[in-house]
Backbone as CSV, one residue per row, in Angstrom:
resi,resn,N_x,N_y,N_z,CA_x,CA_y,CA_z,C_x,C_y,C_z
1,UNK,0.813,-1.183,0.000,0.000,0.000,0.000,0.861,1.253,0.000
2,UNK,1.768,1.150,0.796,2.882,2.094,0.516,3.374,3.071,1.773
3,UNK,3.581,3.629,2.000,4.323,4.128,3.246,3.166,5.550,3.976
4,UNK,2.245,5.219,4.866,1.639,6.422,5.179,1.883,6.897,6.426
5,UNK,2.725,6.644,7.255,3.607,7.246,8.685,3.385,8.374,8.584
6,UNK,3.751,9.438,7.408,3.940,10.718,7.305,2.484,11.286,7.779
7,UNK,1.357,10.529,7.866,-0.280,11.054,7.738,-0.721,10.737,8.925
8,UNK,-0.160,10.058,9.811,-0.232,10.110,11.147,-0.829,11.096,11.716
9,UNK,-0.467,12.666,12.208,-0.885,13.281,12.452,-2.296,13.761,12.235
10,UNK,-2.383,13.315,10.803,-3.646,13.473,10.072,-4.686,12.241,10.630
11,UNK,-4.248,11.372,10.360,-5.423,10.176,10.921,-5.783,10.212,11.848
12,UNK,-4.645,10.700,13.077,-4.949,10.601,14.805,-6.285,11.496,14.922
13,UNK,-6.159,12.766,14.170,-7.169,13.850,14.675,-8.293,14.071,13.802
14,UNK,-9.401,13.966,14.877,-10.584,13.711,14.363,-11.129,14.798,13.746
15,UNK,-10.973,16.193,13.930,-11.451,17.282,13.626,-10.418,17.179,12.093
16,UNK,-9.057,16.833,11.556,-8.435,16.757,10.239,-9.487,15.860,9.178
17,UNK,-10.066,14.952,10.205,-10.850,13.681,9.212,-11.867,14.220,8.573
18,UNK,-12.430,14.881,9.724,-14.303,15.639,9.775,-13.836,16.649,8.040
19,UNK,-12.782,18.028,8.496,-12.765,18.692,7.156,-12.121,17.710,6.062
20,UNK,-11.499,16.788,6.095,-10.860,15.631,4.831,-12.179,15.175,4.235
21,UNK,-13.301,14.827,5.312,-14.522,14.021,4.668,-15.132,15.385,4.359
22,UNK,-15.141,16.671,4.437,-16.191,17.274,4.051,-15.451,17.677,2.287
23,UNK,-14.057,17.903,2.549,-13.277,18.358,1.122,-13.763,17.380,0.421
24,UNK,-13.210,16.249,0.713,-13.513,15.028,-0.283,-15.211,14.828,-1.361
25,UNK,-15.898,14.738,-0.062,-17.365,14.597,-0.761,-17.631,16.021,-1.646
26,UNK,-17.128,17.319,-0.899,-17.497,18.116,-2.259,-16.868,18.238,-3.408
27,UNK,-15.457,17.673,-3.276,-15.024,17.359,-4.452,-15.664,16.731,-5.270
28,UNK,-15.871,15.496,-4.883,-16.385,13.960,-5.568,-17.892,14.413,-6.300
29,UNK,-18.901,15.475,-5.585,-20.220,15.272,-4.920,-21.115,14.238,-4.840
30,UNK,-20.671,12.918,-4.009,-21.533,12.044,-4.103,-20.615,11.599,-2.497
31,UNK,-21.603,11.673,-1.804,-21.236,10.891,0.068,-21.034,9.818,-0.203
32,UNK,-21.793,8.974,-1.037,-21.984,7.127,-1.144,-20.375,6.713,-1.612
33,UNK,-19.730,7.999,-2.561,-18.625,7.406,-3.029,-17.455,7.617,-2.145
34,UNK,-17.696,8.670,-1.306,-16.644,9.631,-0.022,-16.786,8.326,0.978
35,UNK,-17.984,7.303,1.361,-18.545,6.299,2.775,-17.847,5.464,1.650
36,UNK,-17.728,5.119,0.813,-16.973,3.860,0.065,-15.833,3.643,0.336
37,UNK,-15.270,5.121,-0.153,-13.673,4.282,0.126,-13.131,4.725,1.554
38,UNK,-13.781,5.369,2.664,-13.737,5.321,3.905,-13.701,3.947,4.585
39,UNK,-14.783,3.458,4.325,-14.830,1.974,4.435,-14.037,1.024,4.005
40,UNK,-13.621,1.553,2.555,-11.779,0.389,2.089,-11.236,0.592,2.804
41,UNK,-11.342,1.914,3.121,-9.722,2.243,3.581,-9.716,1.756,4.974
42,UNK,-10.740,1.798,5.841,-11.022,0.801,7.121,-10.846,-0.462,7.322
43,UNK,-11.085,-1.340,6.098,-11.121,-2.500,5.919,-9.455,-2.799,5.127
44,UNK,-8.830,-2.200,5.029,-7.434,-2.626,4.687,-6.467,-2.078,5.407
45,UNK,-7.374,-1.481,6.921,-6.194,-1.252,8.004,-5.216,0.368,8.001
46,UNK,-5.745,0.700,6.890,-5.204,2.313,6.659,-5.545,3.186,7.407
47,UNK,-6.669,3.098,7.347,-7.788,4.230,8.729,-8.183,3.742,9.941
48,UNK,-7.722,4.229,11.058,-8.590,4.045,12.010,-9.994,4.338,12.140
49,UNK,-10.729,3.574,13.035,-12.217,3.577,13.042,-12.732,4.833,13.533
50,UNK,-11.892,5.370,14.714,-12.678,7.393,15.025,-12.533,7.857,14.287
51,UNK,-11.125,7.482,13.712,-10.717,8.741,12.091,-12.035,8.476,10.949
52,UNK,-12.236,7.186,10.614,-13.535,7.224,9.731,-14.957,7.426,10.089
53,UNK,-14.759,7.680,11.916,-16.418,7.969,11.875,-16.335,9.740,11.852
54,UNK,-15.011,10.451,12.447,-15.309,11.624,12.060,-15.557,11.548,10.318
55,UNK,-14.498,11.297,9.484,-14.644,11.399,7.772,-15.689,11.275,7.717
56,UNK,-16.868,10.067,7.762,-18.215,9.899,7.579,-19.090,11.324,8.033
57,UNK,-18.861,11.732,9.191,-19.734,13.001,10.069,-19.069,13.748,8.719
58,UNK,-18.150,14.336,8.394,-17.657,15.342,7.230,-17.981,14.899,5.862
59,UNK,-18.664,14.114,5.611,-19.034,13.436,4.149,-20.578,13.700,4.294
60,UNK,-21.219,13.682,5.454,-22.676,13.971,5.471,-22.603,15.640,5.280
61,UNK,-22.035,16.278,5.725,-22.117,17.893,5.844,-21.305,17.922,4.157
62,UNK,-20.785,17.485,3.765,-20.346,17.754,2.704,-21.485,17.501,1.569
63,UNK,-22.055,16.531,1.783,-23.171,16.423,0.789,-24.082,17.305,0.879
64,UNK,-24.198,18.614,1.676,-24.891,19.540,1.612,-24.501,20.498,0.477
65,UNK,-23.485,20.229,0.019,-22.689,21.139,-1.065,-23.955,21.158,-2.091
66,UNK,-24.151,20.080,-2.548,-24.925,19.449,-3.630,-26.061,20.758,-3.813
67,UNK,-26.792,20.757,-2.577,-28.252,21.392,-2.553,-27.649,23.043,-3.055
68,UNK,-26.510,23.714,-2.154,-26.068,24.942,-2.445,-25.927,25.587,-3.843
69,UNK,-25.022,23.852,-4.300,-24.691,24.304,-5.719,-25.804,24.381,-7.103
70,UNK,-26.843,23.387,-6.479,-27.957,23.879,-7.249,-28.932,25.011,-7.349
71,UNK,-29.037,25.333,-6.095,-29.376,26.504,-5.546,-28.655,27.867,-6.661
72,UNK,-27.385,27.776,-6.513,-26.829,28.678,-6.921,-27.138,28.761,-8.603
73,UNK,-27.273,27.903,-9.029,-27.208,27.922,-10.778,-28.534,27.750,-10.908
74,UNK,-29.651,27.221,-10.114,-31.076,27.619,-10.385,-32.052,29.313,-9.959
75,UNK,-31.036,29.871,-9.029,-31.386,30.836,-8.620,-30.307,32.419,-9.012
76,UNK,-29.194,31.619,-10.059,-28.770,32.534,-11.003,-27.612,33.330,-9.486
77,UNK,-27.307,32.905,-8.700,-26.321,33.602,-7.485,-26.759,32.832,-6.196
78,UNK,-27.381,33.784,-4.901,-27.382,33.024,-3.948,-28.840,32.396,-4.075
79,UNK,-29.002,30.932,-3.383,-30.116,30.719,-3.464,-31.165,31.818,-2.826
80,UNK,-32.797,31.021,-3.223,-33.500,31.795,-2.813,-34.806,31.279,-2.561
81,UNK,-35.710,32.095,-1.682,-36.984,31.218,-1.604,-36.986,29.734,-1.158
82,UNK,-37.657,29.035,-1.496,-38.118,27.769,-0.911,-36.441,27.047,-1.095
83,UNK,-35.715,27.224,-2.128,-33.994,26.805,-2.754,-33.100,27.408,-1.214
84,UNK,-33.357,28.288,-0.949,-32.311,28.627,0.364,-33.093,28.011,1.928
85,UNK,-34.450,27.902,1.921,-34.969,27.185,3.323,-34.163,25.607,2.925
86,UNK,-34.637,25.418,1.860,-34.067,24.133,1.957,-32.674,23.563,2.529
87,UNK,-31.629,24.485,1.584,-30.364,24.555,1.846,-30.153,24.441,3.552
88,UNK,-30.867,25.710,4.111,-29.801,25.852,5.543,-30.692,25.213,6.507
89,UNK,-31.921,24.514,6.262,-32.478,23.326,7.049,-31.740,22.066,6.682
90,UNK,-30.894,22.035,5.521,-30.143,20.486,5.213,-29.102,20.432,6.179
91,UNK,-28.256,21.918,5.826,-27.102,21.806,6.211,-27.467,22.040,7.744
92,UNK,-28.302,22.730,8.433,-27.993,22.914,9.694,-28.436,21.664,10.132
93,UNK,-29.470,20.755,10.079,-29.504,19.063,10.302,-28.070,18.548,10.336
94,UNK,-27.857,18.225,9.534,-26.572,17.869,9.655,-25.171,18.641,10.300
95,UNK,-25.206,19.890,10.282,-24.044,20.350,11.256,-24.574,19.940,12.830
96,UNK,-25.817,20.154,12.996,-25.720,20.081,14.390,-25.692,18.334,14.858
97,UNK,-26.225,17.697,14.121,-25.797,16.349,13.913,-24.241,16.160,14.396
98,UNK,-23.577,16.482,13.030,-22.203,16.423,13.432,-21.459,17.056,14.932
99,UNK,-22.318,18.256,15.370,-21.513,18.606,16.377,-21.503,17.568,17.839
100,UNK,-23.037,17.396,17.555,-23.115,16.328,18.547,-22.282,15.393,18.660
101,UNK,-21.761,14.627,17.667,-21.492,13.249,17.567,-20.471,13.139,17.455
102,UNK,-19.221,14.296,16.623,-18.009,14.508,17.087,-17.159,14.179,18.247
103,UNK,-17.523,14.845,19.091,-16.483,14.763,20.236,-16.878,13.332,20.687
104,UNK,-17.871,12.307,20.235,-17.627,10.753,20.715,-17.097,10.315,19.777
105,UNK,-16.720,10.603,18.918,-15.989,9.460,17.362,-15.266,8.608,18.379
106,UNK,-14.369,8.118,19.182,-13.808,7.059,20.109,-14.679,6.211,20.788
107,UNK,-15.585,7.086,21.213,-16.569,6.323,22.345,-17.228,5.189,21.370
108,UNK,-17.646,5.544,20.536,-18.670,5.195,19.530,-18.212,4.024,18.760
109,UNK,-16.693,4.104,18.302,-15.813,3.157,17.633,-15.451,2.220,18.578
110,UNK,-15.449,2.307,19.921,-15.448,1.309,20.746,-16.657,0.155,20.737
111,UNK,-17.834,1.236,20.741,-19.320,0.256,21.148,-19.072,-0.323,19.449
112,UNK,-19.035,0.062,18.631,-19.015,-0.798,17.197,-18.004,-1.732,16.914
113,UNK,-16.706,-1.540,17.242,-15.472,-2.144,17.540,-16.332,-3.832,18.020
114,UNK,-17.140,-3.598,19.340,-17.706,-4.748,20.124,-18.122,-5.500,18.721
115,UNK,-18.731,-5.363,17.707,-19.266,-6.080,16.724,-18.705,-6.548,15.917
């Protein structure tokens, strides 16, 4: 697989994972494909399990991109009307989601770990 020591720093911290999963999915724009290879990369020992449940929490907020960016090219700039309720009821679901659930990414990888 090849030498990733250097990313250490990066994997340990959960708040690096959270913005890695949010860059990633808006890159990509598709979460299903950002939770895919989170999951390889779990399953071939690369990622730790807090590091991928923050990435996952940052792949859900990232898929909010999606709604913005349509927003923006259907509403010709910032969204608007029923296009912007939508938007900041998606994204704020999910940020406050994420805030919650953040600071357990360990706790959480333990109780799943059990399985």
């Amino acid at each position: 697989m090849g030498n990733i020591e250097h990313l250490q720093w990066f994997l340990g911290n959960p708040i690096y994972m959270f913005i890695g999963g949010i860059a990633m999915t808006l890159a990509w724009q598709s979460s299903s494909l950002s939770t895919t290879a989170i999951i390889a990369l779990v399953a071939s020992g690369a990622l730790p399990l807090p590091a991928a449940i923050a990435a996952v929490l940052g792949a859900n907020i990232g898929t909010t991109g999606t709604i913005w960016l349509a927003g923006f090219f259907v509403s010709d700039g910032m969204p608007k009307g029923d296009t912007l309720r939508i938007a900041i009821i998606h994204t704020g679901a999910n940020l406050m989601m994420a805030i919650a659930l953040l600071p357990f990414c360990s706790q959480i990888a333990k109780y799943v770990g059990r399985f």
